[in-house]
Residue frames relative to the residue before (quaternion, step in Angstrom):
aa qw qx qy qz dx dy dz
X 1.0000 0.0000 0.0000 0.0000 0.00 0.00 0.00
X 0.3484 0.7056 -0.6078 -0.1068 3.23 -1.19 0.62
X 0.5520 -0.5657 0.5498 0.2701 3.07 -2.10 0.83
X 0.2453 -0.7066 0.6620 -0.0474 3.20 -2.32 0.54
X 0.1474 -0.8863 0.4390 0.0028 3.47 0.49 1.29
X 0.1405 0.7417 -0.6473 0.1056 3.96 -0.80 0.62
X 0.6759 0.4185 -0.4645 0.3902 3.08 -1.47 0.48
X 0.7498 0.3581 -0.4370 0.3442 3.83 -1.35 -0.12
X 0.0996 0.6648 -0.6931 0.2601 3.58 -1.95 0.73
X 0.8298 -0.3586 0.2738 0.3285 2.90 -1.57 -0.34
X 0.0609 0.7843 -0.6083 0.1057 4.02 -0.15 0.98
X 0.4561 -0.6979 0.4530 0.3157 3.63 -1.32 0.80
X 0.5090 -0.4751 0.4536 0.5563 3.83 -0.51 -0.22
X 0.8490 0.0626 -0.3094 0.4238 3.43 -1.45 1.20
X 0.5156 0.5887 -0.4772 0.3998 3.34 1.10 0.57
X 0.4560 -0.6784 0.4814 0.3165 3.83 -1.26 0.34
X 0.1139 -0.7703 0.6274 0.0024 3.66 -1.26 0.46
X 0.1382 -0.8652 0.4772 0.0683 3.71 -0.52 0.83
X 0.3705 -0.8100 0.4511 0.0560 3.61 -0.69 0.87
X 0.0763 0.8952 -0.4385 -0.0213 3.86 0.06 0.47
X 0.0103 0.7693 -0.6339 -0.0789 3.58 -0.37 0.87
X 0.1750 -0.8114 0.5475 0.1067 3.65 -1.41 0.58
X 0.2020 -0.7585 0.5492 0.2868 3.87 0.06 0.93
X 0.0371 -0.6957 0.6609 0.2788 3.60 -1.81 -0.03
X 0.5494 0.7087 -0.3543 0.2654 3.47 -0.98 -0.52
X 0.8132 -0.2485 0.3197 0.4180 3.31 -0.78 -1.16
X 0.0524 0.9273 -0.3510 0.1195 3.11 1.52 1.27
X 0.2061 0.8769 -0.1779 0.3962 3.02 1.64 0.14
X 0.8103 0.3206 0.0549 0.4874 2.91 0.34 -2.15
X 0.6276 0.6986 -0.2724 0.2097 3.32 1.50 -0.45
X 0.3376 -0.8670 0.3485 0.1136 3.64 0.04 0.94
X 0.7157 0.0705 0.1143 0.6854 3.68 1.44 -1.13
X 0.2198 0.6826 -0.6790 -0.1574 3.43 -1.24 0.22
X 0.1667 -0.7400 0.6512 -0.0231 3.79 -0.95 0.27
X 0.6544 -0.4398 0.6145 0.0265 2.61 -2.35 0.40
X 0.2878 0.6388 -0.7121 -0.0461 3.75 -0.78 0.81
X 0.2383 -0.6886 0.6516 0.2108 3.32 -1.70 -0.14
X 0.0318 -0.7839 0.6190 -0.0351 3.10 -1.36 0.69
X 0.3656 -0.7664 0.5242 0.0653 3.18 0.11 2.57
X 0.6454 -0.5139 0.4154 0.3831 4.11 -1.27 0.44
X 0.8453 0.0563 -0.0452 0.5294 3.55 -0.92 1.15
X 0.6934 0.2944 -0.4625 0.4676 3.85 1.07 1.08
X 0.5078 -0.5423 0.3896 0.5442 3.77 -1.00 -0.34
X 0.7317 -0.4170 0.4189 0.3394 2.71 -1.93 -0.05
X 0.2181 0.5906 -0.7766 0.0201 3.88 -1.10 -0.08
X 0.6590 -0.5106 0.5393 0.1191 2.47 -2.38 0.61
X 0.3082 -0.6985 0.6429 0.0605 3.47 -1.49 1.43
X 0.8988 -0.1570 0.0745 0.4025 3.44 -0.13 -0.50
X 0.0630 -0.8700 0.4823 0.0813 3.56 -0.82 0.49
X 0.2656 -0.7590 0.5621 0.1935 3.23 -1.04 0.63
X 0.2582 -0.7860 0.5368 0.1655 3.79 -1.11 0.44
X 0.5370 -0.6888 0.2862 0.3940 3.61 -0.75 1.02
X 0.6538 0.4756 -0.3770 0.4519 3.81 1.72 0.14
X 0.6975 -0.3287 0.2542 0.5839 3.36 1.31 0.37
X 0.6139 0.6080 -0.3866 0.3225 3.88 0.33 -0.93
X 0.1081 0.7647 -0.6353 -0.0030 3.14 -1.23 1.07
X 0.3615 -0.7056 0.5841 0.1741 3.15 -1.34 0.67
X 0.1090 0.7787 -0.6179 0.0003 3.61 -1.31 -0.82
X 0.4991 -0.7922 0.3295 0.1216 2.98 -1.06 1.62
X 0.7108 -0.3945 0.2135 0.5418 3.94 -0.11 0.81
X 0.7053 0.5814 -0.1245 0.3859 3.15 0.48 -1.90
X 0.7479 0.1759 -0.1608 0.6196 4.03 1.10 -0.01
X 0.3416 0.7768 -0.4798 0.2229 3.67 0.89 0.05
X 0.8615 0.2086 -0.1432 0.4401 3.48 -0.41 0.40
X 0.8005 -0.0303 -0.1784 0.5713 3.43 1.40 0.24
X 0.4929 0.3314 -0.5960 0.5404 3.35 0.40 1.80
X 0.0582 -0.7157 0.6960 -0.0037 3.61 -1.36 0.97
X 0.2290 -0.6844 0.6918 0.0258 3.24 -1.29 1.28
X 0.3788 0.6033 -0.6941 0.1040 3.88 -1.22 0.64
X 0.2054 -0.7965 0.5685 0.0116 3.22 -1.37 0.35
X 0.3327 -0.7801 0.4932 0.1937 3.59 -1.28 0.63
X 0.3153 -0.7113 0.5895 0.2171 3.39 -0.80 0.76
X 0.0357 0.6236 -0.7804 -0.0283 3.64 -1.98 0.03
X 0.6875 -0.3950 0.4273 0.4345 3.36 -1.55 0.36
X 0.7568 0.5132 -0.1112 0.3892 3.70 0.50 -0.80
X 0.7358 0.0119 0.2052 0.6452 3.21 0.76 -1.32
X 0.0539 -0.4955 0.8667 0.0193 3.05 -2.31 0.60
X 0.2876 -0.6301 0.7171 -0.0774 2.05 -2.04 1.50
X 0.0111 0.8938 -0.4355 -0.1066 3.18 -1.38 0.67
X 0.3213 -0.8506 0.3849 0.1587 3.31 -0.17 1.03
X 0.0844 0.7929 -0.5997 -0.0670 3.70 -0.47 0.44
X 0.4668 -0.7238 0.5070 0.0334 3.63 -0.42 1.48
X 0.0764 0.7407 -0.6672 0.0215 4.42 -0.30 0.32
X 0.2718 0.6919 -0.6687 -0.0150 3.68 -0.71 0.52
X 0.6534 0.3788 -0.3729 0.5391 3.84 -1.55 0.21
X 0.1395 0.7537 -0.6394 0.0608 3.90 0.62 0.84
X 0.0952 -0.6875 0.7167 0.0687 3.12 -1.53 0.39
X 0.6323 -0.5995 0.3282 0.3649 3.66 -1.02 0.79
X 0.7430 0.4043 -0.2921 0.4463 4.02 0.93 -0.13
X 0.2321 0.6552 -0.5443 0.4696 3.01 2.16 1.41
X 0.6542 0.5749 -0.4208 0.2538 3.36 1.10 -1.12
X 0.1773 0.7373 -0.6003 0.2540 3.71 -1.24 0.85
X 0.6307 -0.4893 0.5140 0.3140 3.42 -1.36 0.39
X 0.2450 0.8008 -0.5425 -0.0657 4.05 -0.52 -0.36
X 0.3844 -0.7143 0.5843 -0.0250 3.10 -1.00 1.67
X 0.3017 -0.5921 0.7196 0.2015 3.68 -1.10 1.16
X 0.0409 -0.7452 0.6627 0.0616 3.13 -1.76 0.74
X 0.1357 0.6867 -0.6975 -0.1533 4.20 -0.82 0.23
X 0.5014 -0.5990 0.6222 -0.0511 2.69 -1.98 0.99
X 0.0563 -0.6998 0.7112 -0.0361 3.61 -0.22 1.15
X 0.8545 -0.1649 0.3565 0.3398 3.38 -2.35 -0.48
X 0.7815 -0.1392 0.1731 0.5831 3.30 0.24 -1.41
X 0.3870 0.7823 -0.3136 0.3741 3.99 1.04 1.41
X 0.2467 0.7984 -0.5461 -0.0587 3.45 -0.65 -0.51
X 0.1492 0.8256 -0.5411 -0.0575 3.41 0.07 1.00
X 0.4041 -0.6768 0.5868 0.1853 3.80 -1.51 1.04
X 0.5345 -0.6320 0.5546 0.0859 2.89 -1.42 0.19
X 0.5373 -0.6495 0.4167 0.3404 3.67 -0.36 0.45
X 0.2154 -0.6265 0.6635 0.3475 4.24 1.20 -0.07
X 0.0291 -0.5889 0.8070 0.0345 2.02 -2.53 0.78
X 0.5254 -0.7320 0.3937 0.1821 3.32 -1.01 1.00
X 0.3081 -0.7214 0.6157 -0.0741 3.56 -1.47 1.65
X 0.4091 0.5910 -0.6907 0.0792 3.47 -0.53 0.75
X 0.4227 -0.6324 0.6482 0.0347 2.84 -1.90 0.92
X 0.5754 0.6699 -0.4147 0.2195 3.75 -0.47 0.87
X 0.5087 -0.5972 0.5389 0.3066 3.56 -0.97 0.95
């Protein structure tokens, strides 16, 4: 499997900003893909996930304005994670993860800041 990140940059506070991550390969096997961030000078953890039956979680800290859903194809999944109402301690690296059996593949981050 591998992933393909697009989307994030430069967004004003309370504006929206959309993230896209595409798996290829052996999309199949894929079980989870998600969302980490990694704010300047902390670690990474995980914002939102998506499950390959639909289930999504999300950590406290983005609840109510980050959305995580995604499209499937024989080939590929896609995943879409949605941020509106930014605020400036949106700003952070964010790394696409998918989640096979016995895997974890990352993504290459791409970079979010949020500021007037």
């Amino acid at each position: 499997v591998q992933v393909v990140e697009s989307g994030g940059g430069l967004a004003q506070p309370g504006g929206s900003l959309n993230l896209s991550c595409t798996a290829s390969g052996t999309v199949f096997s894929i079980r989870a893909m998600g969302w980490y961030r990694q704010p300047p000078g902390k670690q990474r953890w995980l914002a939102a996930v998506i499950h390959s039956d639909g289930y999504t979680d999300y950590v406290d800290a983005v609840k109510g304005w980050f959305t995580i859903s995604k499209d499937s194809s024989q080939d590929t999944m896609t995943v879409l994670l949605q941020m509106h109402n930014l605020k400036p301690e949106v700003t952070a690296v964010y790394y696409c993860m998918a989640d096979s059996p016995h895997t974890r593949v990352w993504g290459q981050g791409t970079q979010v800041t949020v500021s007037s």
